[in-house]
C-alpha positions as CSV (number, residue, x, y, z in Angstrom):
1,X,0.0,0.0,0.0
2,X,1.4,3.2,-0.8
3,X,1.8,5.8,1.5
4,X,-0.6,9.5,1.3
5,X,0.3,12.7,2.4
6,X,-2.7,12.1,5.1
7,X,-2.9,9.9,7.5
8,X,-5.5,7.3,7.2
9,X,-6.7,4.9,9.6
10,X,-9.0,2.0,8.0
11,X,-11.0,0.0,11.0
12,X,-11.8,-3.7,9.8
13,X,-13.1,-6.8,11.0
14,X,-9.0,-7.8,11.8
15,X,-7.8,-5.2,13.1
16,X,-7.0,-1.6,12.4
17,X,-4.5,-0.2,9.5
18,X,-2.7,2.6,8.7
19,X,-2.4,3.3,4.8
20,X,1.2,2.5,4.2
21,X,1.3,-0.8,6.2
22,X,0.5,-4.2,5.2
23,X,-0.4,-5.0,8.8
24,X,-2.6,-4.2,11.4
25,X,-1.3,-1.1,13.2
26,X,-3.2,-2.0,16.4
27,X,-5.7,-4.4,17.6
28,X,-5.0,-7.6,15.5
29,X,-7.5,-9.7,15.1
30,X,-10.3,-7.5,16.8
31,X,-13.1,-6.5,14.6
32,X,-13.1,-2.3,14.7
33,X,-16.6,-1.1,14.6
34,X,-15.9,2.4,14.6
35,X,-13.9,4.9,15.0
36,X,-14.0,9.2,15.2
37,X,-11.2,11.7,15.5
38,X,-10.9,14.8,17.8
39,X,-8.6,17.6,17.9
40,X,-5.9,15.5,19.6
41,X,-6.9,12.1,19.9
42,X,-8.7,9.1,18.2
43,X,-11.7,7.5,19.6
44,X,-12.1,3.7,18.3
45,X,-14.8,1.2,19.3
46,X,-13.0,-2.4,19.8
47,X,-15.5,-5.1,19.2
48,X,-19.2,-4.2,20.5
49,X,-18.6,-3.0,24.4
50,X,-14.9,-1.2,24.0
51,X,-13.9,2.4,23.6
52,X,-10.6,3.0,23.2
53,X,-8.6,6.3,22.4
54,X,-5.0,7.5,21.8
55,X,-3.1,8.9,24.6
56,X,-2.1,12.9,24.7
57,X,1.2,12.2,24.6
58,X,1.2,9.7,22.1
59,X,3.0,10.8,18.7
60,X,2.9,7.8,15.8
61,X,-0.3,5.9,15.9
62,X,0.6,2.6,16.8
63,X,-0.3,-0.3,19.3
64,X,1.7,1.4,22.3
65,X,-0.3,4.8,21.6
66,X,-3.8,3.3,22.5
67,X,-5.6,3.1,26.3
68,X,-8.8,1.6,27.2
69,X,-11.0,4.5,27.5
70,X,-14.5,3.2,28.6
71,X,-16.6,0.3,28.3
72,X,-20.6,0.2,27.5
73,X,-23.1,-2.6,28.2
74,X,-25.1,-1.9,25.1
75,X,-23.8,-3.1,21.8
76,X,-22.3,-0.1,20.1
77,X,-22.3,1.1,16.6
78,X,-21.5,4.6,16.2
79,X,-19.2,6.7,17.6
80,X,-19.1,10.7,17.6
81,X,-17.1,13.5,19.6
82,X,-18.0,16.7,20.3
83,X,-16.5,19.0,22.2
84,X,-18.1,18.2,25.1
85,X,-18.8,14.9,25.5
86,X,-18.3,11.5,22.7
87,X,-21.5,10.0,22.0
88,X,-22.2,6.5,21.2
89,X,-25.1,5.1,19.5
90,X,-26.0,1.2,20.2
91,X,-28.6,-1.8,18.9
92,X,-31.8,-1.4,20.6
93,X,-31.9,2.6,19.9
94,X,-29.7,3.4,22.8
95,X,-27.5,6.9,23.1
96,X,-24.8,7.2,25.6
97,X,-22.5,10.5,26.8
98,X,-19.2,9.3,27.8
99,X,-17.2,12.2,29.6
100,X,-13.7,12.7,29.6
101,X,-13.2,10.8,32.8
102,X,-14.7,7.6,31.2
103,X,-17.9,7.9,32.8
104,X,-20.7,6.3,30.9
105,X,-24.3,7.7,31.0
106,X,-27.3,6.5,28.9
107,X,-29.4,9.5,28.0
108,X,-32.9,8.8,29.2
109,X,-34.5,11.5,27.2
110,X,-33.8,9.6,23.9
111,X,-35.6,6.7,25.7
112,X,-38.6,9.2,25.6
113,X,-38.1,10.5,22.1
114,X,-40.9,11.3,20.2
115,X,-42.9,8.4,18.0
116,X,-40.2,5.5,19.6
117,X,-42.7,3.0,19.6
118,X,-42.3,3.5,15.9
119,X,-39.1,2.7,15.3
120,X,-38.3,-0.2,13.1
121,X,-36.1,-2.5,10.9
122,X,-37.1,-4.2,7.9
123,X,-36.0,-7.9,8.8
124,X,-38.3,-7.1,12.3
125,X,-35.0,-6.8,14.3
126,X,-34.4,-4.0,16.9
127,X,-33.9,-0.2,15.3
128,X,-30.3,1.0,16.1
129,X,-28.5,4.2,16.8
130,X,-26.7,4.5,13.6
131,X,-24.9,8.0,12.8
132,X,-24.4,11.1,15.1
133,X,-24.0,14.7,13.4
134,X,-23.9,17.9,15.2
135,X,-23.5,21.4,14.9
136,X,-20.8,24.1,16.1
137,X,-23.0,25.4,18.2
138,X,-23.6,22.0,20.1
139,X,-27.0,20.9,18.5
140,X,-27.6,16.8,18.1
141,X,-28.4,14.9,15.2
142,X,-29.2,11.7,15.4
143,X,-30.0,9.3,13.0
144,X,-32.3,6.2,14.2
145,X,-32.8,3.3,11.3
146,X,-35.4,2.8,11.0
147,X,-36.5,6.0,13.0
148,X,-35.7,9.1,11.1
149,X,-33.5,11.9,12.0
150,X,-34.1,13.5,15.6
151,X,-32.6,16.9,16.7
152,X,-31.5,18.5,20.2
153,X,-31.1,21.7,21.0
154,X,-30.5,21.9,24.9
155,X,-27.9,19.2,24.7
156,X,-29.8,15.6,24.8
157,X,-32.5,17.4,27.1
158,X,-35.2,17.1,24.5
159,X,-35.6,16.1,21.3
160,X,-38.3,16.6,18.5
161,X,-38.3,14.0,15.0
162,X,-37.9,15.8,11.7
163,X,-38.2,13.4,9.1
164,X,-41.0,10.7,7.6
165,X,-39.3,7.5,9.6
166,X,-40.6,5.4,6.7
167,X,-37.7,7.7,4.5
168,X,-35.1,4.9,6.1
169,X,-32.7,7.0,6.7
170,X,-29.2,5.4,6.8
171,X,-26.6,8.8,8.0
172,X,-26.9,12.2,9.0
173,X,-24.7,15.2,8.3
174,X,-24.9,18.3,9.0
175,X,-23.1,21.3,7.1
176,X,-22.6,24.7,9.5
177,X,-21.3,26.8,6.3
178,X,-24.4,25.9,4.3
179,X,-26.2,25.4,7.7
180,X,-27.6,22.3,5.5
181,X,-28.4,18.6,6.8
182,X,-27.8,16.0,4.6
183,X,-29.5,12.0,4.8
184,X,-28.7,9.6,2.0
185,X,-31.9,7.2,2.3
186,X,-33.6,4.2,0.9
187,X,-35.3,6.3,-1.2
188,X,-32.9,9.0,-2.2
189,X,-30.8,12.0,-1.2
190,X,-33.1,13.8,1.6
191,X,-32.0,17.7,2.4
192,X,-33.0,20.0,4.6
193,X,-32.1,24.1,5.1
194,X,-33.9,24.6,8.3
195,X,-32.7,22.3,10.6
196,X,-35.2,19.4,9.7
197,X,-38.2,21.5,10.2
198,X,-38.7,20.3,6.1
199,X,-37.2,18.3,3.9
200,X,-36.7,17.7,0.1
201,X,-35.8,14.1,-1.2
202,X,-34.2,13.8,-4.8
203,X,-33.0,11.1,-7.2
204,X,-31.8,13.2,-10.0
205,X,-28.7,11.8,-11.5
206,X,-28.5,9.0,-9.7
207,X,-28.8,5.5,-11.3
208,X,-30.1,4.1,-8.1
209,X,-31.7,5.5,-5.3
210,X,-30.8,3.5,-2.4
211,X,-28.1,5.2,-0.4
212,X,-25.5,4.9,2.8
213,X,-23.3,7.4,3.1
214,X,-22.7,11.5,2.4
215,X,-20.1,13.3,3.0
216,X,-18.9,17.1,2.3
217,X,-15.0,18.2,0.8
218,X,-14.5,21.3,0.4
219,X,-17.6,23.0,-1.5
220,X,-18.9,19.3,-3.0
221,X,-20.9,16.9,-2.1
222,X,-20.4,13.3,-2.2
223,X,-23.1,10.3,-1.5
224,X,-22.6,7.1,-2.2
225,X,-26.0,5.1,-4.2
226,X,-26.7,1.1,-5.3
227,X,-28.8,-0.9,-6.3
228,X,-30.4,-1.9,-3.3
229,X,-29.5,-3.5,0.4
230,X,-27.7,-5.9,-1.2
231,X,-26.7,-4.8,-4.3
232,X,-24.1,-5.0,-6.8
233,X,-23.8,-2.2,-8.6
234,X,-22.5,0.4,-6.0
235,X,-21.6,4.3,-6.8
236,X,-20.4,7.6,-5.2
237,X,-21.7,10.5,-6.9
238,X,-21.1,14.7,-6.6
239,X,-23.0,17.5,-6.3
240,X,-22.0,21.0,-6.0
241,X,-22.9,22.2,-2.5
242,X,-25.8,24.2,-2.3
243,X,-27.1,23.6,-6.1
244,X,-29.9,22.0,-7.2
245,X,-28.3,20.5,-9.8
246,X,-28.4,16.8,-10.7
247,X,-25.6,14.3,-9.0
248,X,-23.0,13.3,-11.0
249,X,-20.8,9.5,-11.0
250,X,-17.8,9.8,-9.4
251,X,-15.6,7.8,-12.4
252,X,-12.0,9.2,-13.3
253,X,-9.9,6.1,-11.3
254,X,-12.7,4.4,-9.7
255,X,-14.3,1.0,-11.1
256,X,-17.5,1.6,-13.3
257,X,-19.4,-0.5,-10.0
258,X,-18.9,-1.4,-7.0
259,X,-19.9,-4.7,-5.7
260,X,-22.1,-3.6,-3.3
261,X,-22.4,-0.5,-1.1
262,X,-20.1,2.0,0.0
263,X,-21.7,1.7,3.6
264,X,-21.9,4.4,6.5
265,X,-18.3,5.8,7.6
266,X,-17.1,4.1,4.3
267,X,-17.5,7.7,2.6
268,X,-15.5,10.4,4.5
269,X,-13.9,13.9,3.9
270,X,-11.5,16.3,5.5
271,X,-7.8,16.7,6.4
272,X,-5.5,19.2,4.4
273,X,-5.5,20.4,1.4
274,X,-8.6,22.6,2.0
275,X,-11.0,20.2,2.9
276,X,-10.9,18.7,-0.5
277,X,-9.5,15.8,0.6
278,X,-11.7,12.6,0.5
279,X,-11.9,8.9,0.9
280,X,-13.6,5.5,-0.2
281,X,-13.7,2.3,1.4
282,X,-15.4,0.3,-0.8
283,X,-16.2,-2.6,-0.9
284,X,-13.9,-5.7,-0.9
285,X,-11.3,-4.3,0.9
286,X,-9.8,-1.1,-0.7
287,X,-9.1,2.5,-0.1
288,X,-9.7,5.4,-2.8
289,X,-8.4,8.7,-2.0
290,X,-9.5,11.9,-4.0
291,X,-7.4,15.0,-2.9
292,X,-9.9,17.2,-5.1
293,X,-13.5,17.3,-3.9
294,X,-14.1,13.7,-5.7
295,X,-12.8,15.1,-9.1
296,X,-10.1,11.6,-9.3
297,X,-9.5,9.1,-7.2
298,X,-6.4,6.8,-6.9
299,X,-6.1,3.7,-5.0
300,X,-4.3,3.2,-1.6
301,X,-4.9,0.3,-0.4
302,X,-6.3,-2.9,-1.0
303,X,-7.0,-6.4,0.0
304,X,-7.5,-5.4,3.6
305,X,-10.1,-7.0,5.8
306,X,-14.6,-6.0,5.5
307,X,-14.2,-2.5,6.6
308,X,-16.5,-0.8,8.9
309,X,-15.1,3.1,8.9
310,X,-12.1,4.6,7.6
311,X,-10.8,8.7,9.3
312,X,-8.2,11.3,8.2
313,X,-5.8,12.0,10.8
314,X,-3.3,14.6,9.4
């Protein structure tokens, strides 16, 4: 695998990589469900009940630099970090504050959000706490599947459901520049400009309308579309942030399909290079990186393990 000028961490079902290494970098063998960066550490969930992060002090990423941060009785899936508190969403619908002290809290208002008895997964499983957004100015968003999109404004106080639940929602993103929140669906690309108090769904451009993942670099979108829940003719497409304008395939040094989707945490963006930089975990075990908003793509690694979430570090 050939080194980037980022650095990117790759969390699989083995163990978690560093672009640039053919093995694990930490936690061999361990299935990485998730992981989320901060200003000065990296939060990663070890198999379903362990958070982990990267000490202060610690300079290369490797398996000396991690500590066990927390442990949660809930199965875990989702992992975000805000400036106050990391979040983690869990099977069964669960959200949890974890402090900087470890301290684990489950947030009883989200037991009592708004139409939970309504909540829902098409093979009749438990609904699970599956992407956590928020914005600078420390309001939630949380996206239940199948439950919608639900937004705080007091912190996890309260909460109030902004979207048709049956849309089967799959992330949720929000944009502070655009002040735009962005939720690739089942049934297309759902936007909203006030906060989730309406939303528009579109399918223009796309060849499919079943979608994971969303992410923003620099001023374009990128959402990744199939074929279906288990499809085989996967895609990430572009948009120019804030336009109307149809979505476009994502081609120049990516395979005309992929064989399935580009999941959840599998389509990221950030880092240097003014925000344009961008990733792809795709699927079958390799890493695209575009370092201009999605424009081309090159590959940087491959034959790694099912991977769960990939994150920019430099």
């Amino acid at each position: 695998m050939a080194r980037t000028q980022s650095s990117v961490l790759v969390a699989t079902n083995r163990g978690l990589y560093e672009t640039g290494r053919s093995e694990p970098t930490a936690f061999a063998g361990e299935r990485i469900a998730a992981i989320t960066r901060t200003a000065n550490a990296v939060c990663a969930l070890v198999g379903r009940h362990e958070i982990w992060r990267t000490r202060p002090d610690a300079g290369a990423i490797d398996e000396a630099s991690w500590e066990r941060f927390a442990r949660v009785e809930h199965q875990a899936v989702s992992l975000y970090r805000t400036p106050q508190a990391l979040y983690v969403g869990t099977e069964e619908a669960h959200l949890l504050r974890v402090a900087d002290d470890g301290t684990v809290s489950q947030l009883q208002s989200f037991e009592e959000a708004p139409r939970r008895d309504g909540w829902f997964t098409p093979w009749g499983g438990p609904p699970a706490t599956r992407a956590i957004d928020a914005a600078d100015d420390g309001e939630l968003f949380v996206n239940v599947h199948v439950g919608g999109v639900l937004r705080s404004t007091d912190g996890g106080e309260s909460w109030r459901q902004t979207i048709d639940i049956r849309t089967d929602v799959h992330q949720v993103l929000f944009h502070d520049t655009a002040g735009m929140i962005f939720a690739p669906s089942a049934r297309g690309f759902a936007e909203s400009a006030d906060r989730g108090g309406s939303w528009t769904v579109t399918t223009d451009g796309l060849d499919f309308s079943y979608m994971r993942a969303v992410a923003v670099a620099g001023d374009t979108i990128l959402a990744s579309a199939s074929n279906g829940p288990h499809g085989d003719r996967g895609a990430v497409y572009s948009r120019p942030l804030g336009s109307r304008e149809p979505f476009v395939r994502c081609t120049a040094g990516l395979p005309e399909w992929f064989p399935g989707n580009v999941d959840t945490f599998c389509l990221i963006a950030g880092g240097s290079d003014a925000g344009e930089v961008a990733l792809i975990a795709a699927p079958g075990g390799t890493v695209y990186l575009s370092e201009d908003a999605g424009r081309h793509w090159r590959e940087i690694a491959s034959g790694l393990p099912q991977i769960n979430a990939v994150a920019i570090t430099g």
